[in-house]
C-alpha positions in Angstrom: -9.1 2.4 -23.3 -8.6 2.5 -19.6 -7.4 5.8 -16.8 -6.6 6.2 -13.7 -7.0 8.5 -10.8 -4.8 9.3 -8.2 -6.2 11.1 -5.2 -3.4 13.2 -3.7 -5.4 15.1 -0.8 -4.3 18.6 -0.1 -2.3 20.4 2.3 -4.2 19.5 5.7 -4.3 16.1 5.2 -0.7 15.7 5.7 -0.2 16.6 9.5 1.3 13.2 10.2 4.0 13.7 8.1 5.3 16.9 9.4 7.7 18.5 9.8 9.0 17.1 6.1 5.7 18.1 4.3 6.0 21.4 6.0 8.6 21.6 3.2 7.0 20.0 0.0 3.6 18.4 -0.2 3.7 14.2 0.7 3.4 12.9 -2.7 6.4 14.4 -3.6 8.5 13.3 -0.9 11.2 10.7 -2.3 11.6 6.9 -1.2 13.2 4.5 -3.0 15.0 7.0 -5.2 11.7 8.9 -6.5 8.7 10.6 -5.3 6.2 8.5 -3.4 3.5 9.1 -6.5 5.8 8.5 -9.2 5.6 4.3 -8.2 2.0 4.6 -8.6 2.5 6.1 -11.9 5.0 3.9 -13.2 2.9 1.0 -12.1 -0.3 2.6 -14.0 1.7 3.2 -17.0 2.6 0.1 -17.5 -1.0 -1.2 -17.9 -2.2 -2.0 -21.3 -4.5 0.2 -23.1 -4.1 3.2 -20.3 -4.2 6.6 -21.4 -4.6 9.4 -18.8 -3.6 9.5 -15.2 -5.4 12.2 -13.2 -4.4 13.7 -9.9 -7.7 14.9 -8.0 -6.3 16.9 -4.7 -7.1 20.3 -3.2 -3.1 21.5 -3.4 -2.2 24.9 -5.4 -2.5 24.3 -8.9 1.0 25.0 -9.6 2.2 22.6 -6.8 2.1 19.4 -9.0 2.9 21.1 -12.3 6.6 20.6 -12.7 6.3 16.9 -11.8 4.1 16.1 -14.3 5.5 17.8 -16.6 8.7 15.1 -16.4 6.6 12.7 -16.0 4.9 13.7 -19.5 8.5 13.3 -20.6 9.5 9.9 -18.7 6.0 8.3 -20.1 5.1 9.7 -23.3 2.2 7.1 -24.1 0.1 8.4 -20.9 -1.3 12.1 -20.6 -1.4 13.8 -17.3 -3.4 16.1 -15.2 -4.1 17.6 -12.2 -7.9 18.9 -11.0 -8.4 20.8 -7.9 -11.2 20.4 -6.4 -12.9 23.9 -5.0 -14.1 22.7 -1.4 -12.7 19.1 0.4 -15.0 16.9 -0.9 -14.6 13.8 1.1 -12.5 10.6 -0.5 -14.9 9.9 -3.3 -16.2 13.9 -3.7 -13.9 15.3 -6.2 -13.7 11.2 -8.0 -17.6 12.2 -8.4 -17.5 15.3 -9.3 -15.2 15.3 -11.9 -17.1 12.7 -13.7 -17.4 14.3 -16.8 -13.5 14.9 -17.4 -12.7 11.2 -16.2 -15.5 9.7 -18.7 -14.3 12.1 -21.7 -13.2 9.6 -24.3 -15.6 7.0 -22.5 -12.8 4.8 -20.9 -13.6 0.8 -20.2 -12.2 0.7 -16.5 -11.1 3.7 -14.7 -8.1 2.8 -11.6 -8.5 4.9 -8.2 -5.7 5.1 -6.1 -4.7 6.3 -2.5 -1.5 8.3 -2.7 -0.3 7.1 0.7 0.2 3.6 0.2 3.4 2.0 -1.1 3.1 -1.1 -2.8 4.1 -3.5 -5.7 0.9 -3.0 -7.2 -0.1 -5.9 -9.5 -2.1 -3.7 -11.7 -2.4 -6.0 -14.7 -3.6 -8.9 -12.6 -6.0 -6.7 -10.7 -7.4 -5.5 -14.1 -7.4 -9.2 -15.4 -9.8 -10.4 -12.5 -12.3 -7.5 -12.3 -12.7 -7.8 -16.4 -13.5 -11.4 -15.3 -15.7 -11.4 -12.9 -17.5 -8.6 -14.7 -18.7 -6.8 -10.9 -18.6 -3.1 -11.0 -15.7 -2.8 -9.2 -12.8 -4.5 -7.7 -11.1 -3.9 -4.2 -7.6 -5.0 -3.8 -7.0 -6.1 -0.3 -4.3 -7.7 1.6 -3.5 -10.1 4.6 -2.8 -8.2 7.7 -2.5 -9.4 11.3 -5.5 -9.5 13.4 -4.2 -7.8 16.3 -4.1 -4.8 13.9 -7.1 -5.4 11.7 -8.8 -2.4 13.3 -6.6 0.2 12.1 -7.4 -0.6 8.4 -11.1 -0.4 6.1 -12.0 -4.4 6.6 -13.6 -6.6 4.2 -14.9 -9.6 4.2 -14.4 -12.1 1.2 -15.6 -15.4 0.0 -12.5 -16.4 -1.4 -14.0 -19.0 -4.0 -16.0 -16.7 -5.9 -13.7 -13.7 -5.1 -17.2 -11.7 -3.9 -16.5 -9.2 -1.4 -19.4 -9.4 0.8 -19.4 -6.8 3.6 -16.7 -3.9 4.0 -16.4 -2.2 7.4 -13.9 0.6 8.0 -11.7 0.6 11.2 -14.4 -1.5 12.8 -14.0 -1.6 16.4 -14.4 -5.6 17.0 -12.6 -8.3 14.6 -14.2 -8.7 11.1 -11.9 -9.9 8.9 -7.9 -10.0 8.1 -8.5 -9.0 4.7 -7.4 -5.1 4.6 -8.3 -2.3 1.5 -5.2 -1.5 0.4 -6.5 1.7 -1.1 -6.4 0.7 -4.5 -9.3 -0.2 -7.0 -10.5 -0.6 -10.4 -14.3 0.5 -11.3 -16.2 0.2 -14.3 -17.5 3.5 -15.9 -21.1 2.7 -14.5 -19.7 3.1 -10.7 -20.7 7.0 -11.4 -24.4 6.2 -12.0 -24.3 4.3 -8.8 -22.5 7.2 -7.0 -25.3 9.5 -8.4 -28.0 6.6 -7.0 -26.1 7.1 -3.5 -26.1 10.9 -3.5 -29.7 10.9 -4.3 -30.7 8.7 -1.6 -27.8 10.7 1.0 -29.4 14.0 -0.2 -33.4 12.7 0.5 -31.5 11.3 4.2 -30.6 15.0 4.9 -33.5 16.9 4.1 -35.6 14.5 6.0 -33.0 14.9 9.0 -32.9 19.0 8.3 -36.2 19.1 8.7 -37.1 16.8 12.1 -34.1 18.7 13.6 -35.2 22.3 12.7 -38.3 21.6 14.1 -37.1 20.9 17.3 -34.4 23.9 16.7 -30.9 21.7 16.8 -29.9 22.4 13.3 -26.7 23.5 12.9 -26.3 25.2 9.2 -22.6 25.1 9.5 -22.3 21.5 10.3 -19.8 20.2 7.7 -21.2 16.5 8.2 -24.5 18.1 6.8 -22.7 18.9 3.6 -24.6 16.1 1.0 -21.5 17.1 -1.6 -19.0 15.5 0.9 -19.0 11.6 -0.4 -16.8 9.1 1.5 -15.3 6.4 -0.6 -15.6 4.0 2.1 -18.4 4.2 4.1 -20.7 5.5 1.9 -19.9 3.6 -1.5 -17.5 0.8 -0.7 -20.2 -0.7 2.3 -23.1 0.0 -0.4 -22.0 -1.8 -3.2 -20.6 -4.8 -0.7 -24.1 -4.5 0.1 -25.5 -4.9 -3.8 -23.1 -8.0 -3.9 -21.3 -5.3 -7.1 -17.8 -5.6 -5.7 -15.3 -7.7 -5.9 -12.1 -8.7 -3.7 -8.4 -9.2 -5.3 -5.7 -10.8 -3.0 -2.4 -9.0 -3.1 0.6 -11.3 -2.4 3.1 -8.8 -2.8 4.1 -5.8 -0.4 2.3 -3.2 0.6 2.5 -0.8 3.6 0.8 2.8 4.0 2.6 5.7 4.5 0.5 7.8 7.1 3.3 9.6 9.5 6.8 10.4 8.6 8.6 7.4 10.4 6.4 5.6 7.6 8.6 6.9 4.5 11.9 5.1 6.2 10.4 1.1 5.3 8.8 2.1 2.5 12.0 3.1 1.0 13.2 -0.1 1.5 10.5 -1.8 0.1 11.0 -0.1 -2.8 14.7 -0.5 -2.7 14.7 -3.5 -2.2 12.5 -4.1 -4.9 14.6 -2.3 -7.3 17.6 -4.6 -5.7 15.6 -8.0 -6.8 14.6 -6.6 -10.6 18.4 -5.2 -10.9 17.3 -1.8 -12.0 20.4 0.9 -13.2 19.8 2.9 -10.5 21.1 1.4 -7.6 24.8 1.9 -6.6 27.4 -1.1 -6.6 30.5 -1.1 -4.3 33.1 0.5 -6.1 31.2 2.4 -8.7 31.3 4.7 -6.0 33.9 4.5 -4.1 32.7 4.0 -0.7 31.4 0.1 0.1 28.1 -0.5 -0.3 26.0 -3.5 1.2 22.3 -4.0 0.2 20.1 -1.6 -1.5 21.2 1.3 -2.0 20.3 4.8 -4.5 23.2 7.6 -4.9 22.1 10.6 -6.9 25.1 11.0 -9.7 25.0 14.7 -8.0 26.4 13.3 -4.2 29.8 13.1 -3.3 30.8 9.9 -1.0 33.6 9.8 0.4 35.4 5.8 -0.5 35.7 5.3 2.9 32.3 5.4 3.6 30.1 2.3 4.8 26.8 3.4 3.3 23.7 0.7 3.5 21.7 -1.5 3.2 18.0 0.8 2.2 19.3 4.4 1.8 18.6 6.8 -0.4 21.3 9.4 -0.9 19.9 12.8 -2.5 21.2 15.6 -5.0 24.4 17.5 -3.9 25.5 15.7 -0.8 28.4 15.3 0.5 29.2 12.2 2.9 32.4 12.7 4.5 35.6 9.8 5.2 34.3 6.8 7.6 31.0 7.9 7.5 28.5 5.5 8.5 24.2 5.1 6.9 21.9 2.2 7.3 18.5 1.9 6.6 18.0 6.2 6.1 16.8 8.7 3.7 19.4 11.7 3.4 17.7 14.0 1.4 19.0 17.1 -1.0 22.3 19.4 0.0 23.3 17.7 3.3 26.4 17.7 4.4 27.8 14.6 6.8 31.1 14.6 7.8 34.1 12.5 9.4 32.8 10.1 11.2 29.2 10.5 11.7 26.6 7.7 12.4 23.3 7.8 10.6 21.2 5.3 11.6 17.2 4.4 11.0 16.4 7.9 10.4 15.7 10.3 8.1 17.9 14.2 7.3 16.1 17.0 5.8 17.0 19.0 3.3 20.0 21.5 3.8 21.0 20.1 7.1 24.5 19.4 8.7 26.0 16.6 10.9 29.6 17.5 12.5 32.2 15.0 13.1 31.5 12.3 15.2 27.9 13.1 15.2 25.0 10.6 15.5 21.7 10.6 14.5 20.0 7.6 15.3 16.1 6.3 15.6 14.7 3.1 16.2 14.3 0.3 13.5 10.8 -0.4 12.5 9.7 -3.8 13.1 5.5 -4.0 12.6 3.5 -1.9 10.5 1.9 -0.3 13.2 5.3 0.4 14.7 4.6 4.0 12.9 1.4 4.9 12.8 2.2 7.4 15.2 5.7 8.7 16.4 4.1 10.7 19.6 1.9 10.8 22.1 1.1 13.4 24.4 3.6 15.7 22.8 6.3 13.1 23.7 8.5 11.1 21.3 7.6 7.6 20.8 10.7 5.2 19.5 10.4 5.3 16.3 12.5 6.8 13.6 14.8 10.2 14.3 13.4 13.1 11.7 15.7 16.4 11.3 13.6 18.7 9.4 15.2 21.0 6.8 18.4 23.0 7.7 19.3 21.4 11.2 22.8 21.6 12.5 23.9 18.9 14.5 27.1 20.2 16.2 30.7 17.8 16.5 30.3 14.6 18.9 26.6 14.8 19.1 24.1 12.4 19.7 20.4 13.0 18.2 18.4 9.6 19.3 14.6 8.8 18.7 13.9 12.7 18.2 11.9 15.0 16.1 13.6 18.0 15.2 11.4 21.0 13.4 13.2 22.9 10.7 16.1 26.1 11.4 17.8 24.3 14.7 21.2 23.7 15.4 22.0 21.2 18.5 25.0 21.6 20.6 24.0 18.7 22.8 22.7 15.8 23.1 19.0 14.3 22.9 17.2 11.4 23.3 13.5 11.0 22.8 12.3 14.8 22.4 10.6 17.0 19.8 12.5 20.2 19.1 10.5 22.8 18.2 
């Protein structure tokens, strides 16, 4: 029997991804069709022999309840739940100290995921290696360039006996183009190692509190002094690199993270794209909806497009909106109750909940090129090209032209602009 855990963070570890989490909490935020942690789940449950899937994060309890509860529904063979954890605990923290609920029923191999990634997430082939190669856990990792190694936890492999030998994270000179991809399978024994490492961390800081109160620098409110506060990465990844107890699995398939908001924009193509080359049901068809569609596209059955519309390719169309005659989307994510009408441009961007676009209007951001492109979509409180973000219920006034902006929720625009963040 084999679980997973998905660690979902909590409210201040979106900032990035404002000002749409400033409406819902990131997981939840839809690309390609469907919540950004509902991939990850349909990739887990999909794995042979897994039986729970538990979210660890530091949200309301109530926040992740409804989606689960569908999810319960949608994957009957898999039991969810959520655990919040009381204080933030650091990446590994609240994977540690919920030990005794993840080992309950004494699973074989327990899968930890980042929510922020997006991914095609070879699971079973990930499994398949770490059962044989019998280490006590298993890093999957991917190629990246090395101009942007740096931005990314680097390890280094040997690549014949798949033994990942050092880990480093966001080192600042070249080690390797081998990136985490912030997924990982561990045998139920990592938790006596973790306990190992706390033991040791905890002996480190009372032999630090002590030299430092003696010379009267130590600061009792100093979060770094808190020994519950365990890092995944630097202080168990490095360690068990170090102990030769982990192992490296290549990922050949896509993968991207999805840090800042821009970020959600190619990741719903990935997935739609994705969707496009397995032929799934829920991808629209010119002619099954009227308006013509080119690439990969998703139309909730709710929205209303008009069929002279020129909708894709990689948009997602939400519940309940309404796309007006000669309307034109590419590469977008138009989410619930928006209304677009005759005329209007959409382009590389992304149109929150509730908003409206008058005739003629255009919203338009630039198209993401490099993975880094998005990491961050400002800098010094200016706009950076990148995608164009209306946040929930933003008007955008007849024969107006929104480009490369950020606009926060509750605006309308009578004019034009280019490269700003509306507040």
């Amino acid at each position: 029997m084999n679980k997973a855990v998905i660690l979902v963070g909590g409210p201040s570890r979106a900032t990035r991804f404002r000002p749409l989490s400033m409406h819902l909490p990131q997981p939840l935020f839809p690309v390609g069709g469907q919540p950004i942690i509902w991939h990850q789940i349909k990739a887990l449950s999909a794995v042979k022999d897994l039986r729970e899937i538990i979210l660890i994060g530091f949200f309301e309890d109530f926040i992740f309840q409804p989606f689960l509860s569908k999810c319960q529904d949608e994957f009957p063979s898999v039991t969810f739940k959520y655990l919040r954890e009381y204080s933030q605990l650091g990446t590994a923290g609240g994977f540690f100290h919920f030990r005794d609920q993840i080992l309950r029923g004494s699973p074989k191999n327990i899968f930890m995921l980042y929510t922020d990634i997006c991914c095609s997430f070879p699971l079973d082939e990930l499994l398949a290696q770490h059962e044989r190669h019998g280490r006590l856990g298993t890093i999957m990792v991917t190629k990246v360039d090395r101009a942007s190694a740096h931005l990314y936890g680097c390890v280094v492999v040997d690549h014949e006996t798949k033994l990942a030998e050092h880990y480093v994270e966001k080192p600042e000179t070249y080690v390797s183009d081998m990136a985490s991809t912030g997924v990982f399978v561990f045998d139920q024994e990592i938790f006596h190692f973790m306990a190992r490492v706390m033991e040791k961390r905890a002996s480190e800081f009372e032999h630090e509190r002590v030299q430092e109160s003696a010379y009267g620098r130590y600061d009792d409110g100093d979060d770094s002094q808190d020994i519950n506060r365990l890092r995944l990465e630097q202080d168990i990844l490095r360690a068990m690199a170090g102990d030769k107890k982990l192992s490296a699995f290549l990922c050949t398939g896509f993968w991207r993270q999805i840090k800042s908001a821009a970020s959600a924009v190619p990741a719903n193509a990935l997935y739609l794209q994705q969707a496009h080359g397995s032929s799934e049901s829920i991808l629209a068809k010119s002619g099954s909806e009227g308006a013509e569609i080119k690439g990969a596209v998703y139309i909730h059955p709710s929205a209303q497009v008009h069929p002279t519309a020129h909708i894709g390719p990689n948009v997602s169309i939400h519940a309940r909106v309404v796309i007006g005659p000669g309307v034109r989307i590419n590469d977008s994510i138009i989410l619930d109750n928006v209304h677009i009408k005759d005329n209007a441009v959409v382009l590389h961007a992304i149109v929150g909940w509730d908003c409206r676009i008058g005739k003629w209007g255009r919203v338009e951001g630039s198209k993401v090129t490099q993975a880094n492109d998005i990491d961050e979509v400002t800098q010094s409180g200016v706009k950076l090209n990148s995608i164009c973000i209306l946040g929930e219920d933003v008007h955008v006034k007849d024969e107006v032209f929104i480009r490369n902006s950020i606009v926060l929720p509750h605006k309308e625009l009578a004019g034009n602009k280019h490269n700003e963040v509306i507040m």
